[in-house]
N, C-alpha and C positions, 0 to 999 in steps of 0.2 A: 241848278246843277244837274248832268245829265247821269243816268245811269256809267258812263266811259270814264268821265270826270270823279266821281265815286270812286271808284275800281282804281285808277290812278292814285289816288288819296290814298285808297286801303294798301299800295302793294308799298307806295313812299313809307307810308304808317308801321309797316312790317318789319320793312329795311332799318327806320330809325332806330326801333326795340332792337331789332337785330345785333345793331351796330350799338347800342347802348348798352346791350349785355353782354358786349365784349367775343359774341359768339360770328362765326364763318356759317356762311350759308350752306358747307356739310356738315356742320353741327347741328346746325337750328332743322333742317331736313330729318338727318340722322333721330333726333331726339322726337321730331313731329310725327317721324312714322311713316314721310314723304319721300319722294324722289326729289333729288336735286334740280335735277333739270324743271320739277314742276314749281320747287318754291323761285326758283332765280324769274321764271313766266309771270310768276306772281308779283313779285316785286317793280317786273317791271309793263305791268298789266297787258301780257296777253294771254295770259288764262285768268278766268274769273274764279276763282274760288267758291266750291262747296260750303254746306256750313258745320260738314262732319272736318272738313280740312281746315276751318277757321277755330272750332275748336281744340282742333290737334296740336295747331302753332300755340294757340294760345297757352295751352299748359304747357307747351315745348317753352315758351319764353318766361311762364310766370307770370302772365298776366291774364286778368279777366277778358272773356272776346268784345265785350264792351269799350277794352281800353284799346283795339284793333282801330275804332272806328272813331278815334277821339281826335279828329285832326281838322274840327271845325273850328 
């Protein structure tokens, strides 16, 4: 699996949390401390994510950044 295919994984992985805790991507943004426009790039991998902004999501969702990358 390439670095692209990753990144794909992780923004899918974001959106399902996302969409699991019931939150809108100006919410989960709103609470992460992001822009909107940067988490929707995320989701649908054309920006790669930091790992100051994977932490940010992750306590925006309530989850460990571990459980970001649990989609093996």
């Amino acid at each position: 699996m390439d670095f692209k295919e990753q990144y794909q994984k992780l923004g899918k992985q974001i959106k399902f949390l996302r969409e699991e805790k019931r939150l809108t991507q100006e919410k989960l943004a709103e609470r992460a401390e992001i822009s909107l426009d940067y988490l929707g790039k995320i989701e649908v991998s054309i920006n790669c994510p930091g790992l100051v902004s994977l932490f940010k999501i992750a306590k925006a969702l309530g989850v460990r950044v571990k459980d970001l990358f649990d989609f093996e």
